[in-house]
PyMOL commands that place a pseudoatom at each C-alpha (Angstrom):
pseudoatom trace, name=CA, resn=UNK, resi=1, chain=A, elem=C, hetatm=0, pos=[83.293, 105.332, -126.573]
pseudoatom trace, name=CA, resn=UNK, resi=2, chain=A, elem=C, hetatm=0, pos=[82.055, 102.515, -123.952]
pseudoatom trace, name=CA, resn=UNK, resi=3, chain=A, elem=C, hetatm=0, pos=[83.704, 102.015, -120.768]
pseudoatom trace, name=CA, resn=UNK, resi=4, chain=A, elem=C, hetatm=0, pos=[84.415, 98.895, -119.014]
pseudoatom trace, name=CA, resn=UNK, resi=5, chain=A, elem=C, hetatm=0, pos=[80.822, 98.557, -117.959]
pseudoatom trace, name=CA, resn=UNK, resi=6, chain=A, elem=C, hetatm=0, pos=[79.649, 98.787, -121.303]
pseudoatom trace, name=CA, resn=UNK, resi=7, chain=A, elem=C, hetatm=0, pos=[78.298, 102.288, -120.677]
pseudoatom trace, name=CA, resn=UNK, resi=8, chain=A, elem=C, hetatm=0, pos=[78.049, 104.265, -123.977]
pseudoatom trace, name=CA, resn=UNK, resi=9, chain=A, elem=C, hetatm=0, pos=[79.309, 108.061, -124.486]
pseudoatom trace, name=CA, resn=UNK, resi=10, chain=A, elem=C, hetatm=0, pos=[79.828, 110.411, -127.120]
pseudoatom trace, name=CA, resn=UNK, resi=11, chain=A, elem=C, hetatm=0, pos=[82.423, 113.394, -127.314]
pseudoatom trace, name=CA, resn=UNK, resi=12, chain=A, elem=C, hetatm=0, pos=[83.230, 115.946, -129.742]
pseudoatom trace, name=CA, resn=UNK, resi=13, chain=A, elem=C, hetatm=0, pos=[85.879, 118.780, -130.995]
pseudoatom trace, name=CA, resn=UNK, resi=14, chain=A, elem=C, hetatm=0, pos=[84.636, 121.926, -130.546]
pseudoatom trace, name=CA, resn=UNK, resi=15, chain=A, elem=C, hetatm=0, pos=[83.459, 124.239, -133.300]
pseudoatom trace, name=CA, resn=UNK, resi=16, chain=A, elem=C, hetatm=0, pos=[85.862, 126.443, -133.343]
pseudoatom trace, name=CA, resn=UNK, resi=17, chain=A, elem=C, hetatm=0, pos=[88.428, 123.558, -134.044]
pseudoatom trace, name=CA, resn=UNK, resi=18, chain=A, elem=C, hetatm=0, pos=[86.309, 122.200, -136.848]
pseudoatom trace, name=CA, resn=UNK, resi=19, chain=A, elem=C, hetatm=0, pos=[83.831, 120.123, -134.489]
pseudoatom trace, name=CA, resn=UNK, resi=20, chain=A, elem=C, hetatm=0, pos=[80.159, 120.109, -134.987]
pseudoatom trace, name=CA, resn=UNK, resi=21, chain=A, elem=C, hetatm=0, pos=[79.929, 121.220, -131.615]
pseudoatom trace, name=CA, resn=UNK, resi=22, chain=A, elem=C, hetatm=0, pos=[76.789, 118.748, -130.913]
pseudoatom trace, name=CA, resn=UNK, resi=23, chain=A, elem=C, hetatm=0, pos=[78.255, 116.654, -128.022]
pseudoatom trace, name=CA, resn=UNK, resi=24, chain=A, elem=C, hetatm=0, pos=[80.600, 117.351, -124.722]
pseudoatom trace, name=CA, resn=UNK, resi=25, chain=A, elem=C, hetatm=0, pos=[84.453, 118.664, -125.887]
pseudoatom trace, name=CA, resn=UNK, resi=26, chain=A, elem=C, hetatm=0, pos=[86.773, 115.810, -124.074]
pseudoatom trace, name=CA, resn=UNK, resi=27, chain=A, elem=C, hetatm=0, pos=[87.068, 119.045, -121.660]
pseudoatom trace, name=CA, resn=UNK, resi=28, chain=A, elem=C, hetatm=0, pos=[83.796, 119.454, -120.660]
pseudoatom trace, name=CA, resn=UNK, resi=29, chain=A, elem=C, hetatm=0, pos=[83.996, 115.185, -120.245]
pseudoatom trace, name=CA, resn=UNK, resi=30, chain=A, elem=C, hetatm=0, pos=[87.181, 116.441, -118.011]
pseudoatom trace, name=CA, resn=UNK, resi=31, chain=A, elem=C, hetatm=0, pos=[85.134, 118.891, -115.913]
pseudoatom trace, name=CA, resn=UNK, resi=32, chain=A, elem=C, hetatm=0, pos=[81.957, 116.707, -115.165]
pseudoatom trace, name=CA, resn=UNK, resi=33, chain=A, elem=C, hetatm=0, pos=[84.276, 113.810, -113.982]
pseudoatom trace, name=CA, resn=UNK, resi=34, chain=A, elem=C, hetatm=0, pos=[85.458, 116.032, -111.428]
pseudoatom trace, name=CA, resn=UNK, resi=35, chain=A, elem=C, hetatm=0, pos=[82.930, 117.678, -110.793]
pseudoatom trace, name=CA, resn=UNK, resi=36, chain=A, elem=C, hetatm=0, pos=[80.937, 114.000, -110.157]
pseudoatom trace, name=CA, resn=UNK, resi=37, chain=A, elem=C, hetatm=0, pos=[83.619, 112.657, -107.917]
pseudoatom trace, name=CA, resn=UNK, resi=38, chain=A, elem=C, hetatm=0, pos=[83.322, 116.322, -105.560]
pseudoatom trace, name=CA, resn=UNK, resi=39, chain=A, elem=C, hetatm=0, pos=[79.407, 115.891, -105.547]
pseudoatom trace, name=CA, resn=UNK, resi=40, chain=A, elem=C, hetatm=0, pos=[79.824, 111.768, -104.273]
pseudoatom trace, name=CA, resn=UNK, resi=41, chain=A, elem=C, hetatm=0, pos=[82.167, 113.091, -102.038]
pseudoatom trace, name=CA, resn=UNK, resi=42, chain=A, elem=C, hetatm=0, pos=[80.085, 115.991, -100.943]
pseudoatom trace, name=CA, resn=UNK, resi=43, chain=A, elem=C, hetatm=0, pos=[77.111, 113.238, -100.787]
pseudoatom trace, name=CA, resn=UNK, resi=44, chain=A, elem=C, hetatm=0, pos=[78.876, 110.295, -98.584]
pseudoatom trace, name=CA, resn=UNK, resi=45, chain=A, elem=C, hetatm=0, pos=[80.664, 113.668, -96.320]
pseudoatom trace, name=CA, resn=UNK, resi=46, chain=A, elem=C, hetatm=0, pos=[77.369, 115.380, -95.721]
pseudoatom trace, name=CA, resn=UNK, resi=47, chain=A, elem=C, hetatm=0, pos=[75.552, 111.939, -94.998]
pseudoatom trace, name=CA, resn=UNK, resi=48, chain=A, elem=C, hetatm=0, pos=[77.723, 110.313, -92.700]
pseudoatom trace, name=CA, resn=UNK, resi=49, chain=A, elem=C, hetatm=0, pos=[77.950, 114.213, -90.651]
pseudoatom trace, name=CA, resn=UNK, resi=50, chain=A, elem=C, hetatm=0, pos=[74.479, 115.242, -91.078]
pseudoatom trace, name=CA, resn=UNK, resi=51, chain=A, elem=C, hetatm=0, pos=[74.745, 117.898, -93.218]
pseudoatom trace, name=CA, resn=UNK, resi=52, chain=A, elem=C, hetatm=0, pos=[72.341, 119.151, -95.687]
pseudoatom trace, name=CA, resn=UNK, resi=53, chain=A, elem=C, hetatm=0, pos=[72.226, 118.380, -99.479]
pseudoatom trace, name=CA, resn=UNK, resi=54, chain=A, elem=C, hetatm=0, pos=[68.837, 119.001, -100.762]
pseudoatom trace, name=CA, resn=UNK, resi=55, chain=A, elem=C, hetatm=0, pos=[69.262, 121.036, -103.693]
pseudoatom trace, name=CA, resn=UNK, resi=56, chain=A, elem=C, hetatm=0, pos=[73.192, 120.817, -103.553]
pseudoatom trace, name=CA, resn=UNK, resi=57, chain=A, elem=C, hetatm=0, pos=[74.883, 121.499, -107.189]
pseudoatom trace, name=CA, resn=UNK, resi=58, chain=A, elem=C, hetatm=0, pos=[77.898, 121.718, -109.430]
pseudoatom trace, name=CA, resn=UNK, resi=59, chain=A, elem=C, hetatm=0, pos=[78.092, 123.304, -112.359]
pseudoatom trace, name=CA, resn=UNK, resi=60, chain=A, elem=C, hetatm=0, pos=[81.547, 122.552, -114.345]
pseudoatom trace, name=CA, resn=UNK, resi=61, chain=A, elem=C, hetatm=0, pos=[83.671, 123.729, -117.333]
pseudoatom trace, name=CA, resn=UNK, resi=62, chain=A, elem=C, hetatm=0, pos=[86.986, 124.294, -118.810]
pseudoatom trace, name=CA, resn=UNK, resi=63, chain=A, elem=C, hetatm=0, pos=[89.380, 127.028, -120.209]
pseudoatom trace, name=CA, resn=UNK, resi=64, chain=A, elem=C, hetatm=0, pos=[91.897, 126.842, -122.645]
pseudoatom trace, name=CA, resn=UNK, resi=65, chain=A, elem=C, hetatm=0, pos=[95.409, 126.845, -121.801]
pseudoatom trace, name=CA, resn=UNK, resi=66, chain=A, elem=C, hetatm=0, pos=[98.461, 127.541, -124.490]
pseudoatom trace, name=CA, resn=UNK, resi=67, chain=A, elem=C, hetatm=0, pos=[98.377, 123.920, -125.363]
pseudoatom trace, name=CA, resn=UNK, resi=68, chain=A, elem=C, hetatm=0, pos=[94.853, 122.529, -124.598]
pseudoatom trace, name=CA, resn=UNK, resi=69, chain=A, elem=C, hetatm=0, pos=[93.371, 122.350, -121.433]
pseudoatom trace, name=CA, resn=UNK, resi=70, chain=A, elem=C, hetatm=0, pos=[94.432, 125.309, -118.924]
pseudoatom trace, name=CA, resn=UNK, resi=71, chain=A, elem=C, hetatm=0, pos=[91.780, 125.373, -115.783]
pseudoatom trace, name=CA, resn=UNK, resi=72, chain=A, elem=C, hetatm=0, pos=[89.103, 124.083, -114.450]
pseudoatom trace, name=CA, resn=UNK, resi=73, chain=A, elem=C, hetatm=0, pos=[85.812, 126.197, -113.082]
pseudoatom trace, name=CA, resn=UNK, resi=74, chain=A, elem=C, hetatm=0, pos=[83.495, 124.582, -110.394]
pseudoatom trace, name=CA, resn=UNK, resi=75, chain=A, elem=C, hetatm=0, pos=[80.432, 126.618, -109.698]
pseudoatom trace, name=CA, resn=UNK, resi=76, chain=A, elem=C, hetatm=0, pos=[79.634, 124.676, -105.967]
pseudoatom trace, name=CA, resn=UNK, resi=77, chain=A, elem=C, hetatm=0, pos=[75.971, 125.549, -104.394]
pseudoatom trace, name=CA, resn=UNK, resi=78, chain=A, elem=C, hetatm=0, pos=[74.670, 124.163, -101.650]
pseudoatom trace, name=CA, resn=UNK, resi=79, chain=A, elem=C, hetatm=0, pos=[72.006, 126.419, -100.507]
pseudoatom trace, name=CA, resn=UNK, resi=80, chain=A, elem=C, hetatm=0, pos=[71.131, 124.813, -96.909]
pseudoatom trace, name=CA, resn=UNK, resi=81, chain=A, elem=C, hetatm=0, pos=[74.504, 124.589, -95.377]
pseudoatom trace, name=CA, resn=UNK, resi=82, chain=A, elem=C, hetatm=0, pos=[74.412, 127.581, -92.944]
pseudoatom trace, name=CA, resn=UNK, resi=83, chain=A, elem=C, hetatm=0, pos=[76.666, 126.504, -90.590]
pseudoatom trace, name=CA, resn=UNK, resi=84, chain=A, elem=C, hetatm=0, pos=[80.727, 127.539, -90.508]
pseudoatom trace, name=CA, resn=UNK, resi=85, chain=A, elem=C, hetatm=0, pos=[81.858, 124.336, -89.543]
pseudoatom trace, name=CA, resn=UNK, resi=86, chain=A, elem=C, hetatm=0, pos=[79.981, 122.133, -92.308]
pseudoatom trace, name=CA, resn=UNK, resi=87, chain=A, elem=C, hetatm=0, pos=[80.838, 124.752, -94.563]
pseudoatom trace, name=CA, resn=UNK, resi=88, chain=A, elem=C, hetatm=0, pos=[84.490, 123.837, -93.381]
pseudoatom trace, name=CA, resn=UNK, resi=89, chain=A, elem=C, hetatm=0, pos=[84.373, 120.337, -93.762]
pseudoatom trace, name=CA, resn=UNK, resi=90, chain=A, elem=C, hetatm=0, pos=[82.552, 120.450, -96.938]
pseudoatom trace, name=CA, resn=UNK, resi=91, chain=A, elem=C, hetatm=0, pos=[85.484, 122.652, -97.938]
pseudoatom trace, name=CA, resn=UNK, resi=92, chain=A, elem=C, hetatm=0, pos=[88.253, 120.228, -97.259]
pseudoatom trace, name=CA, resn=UNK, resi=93, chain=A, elem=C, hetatm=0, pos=[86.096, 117.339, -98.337]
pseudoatom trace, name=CA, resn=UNK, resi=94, chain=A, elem=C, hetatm=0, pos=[86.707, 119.048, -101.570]
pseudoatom trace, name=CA, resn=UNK, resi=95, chain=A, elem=C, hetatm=0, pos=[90.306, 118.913, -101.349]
pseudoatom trace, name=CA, resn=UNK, resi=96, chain=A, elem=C, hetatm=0, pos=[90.645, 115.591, -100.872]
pseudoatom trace, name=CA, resn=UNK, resi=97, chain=A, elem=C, hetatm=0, pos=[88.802, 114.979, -104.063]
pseudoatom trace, name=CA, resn=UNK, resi=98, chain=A, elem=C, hetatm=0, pos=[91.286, 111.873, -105.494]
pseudoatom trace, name=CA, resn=UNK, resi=99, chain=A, elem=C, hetatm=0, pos=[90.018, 112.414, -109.467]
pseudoatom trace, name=CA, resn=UNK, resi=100, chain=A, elem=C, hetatm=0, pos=[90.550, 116.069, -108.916]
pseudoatom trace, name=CA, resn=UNK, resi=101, chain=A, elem=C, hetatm=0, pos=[94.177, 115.417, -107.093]
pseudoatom trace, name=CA, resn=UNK, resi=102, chain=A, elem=C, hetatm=0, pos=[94.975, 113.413, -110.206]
pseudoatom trace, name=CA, resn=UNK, resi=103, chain=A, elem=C, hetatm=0, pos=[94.994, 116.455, -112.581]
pseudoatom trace, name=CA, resn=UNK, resi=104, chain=A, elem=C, hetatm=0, pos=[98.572, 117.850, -113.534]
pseudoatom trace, name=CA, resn=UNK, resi=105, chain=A, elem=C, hetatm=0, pos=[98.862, 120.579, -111.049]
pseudoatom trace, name=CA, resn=UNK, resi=106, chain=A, elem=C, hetatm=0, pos=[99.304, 123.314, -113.624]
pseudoatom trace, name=CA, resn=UNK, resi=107, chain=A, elem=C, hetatm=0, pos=[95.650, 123.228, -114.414]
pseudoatom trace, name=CA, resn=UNK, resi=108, chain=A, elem=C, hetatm=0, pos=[94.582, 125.788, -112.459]
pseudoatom trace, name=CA, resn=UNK, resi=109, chain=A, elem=C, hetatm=0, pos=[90.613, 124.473, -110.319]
pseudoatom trace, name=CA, resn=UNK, resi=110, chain=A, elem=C, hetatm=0, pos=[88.640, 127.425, -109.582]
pseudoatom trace, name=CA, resn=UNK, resi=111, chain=A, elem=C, hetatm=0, pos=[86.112, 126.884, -106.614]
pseudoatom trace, name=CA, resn=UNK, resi=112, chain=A, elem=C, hetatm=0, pos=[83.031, 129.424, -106.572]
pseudoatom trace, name=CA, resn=UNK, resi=113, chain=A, elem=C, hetatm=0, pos=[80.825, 128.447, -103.434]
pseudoatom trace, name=CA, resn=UNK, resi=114, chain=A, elem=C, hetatm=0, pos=[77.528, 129.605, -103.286]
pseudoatom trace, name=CA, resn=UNK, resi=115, chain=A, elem=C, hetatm=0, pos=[76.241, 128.763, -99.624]
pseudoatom trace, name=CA, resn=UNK, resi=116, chain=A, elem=C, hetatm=0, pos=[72.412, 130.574, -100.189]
for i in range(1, 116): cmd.bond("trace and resi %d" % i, "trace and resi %d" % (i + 1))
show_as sticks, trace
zoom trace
């Protein structure tokens, strides 16, 4: 595929649907665009309220639903935010994620935070 920028990308089925398993499923393509718009967001928040990122991460994937894709699972860390109230705002910053938003609401988005 190449996007409007010309940037290339390659996907694939997965194996167990007669893939070869080699590149990202459309899913996991699904999951890190997500999971990139939360970490910008998380960047430009944390930034502009000097909060810190060093080391900040999110690992992504999907689940299967009945009839393709059925959740979402963000694995958040962001080991030096010790305080409650950047943890807060980091939190909401999060939930104003506009790619994330854009998912059909039946696709469940589990958040796991890890703050240390």
């Amino acid at each position: 595929m190449m996007t409007a920028r010309g940037n290339e990308f390659c996907t694939d089925v997965a194996q167990k649907l007669g893939g070869r398993g080699e590149m990202p499923t459309p899913g996991e393509m699904l999951a890190a665009t997500v999971a990139s718009c939360m970490m910008s967001m998380l960047a430009f928040t944390a930034m502009k309220k000097d909060i810190p990122m060093q080391d900040a991460s999110i690992s992504a994937a999907c689940g299967e639903g009945k009839s393709g894709i059925g959740s979402l699972h963000f694995h958040l860390r962001l080991p030096h935010v010790r305080d409650e109230e950047h943890k807060r705002i980091l939190q909401a910053c999060i939930s104003a994620c506009p790619v994330s938003n854009a998912i059909r609401p039946e696709i469940e988005k589990e958040m796991v935070w890890q703050w240390e």
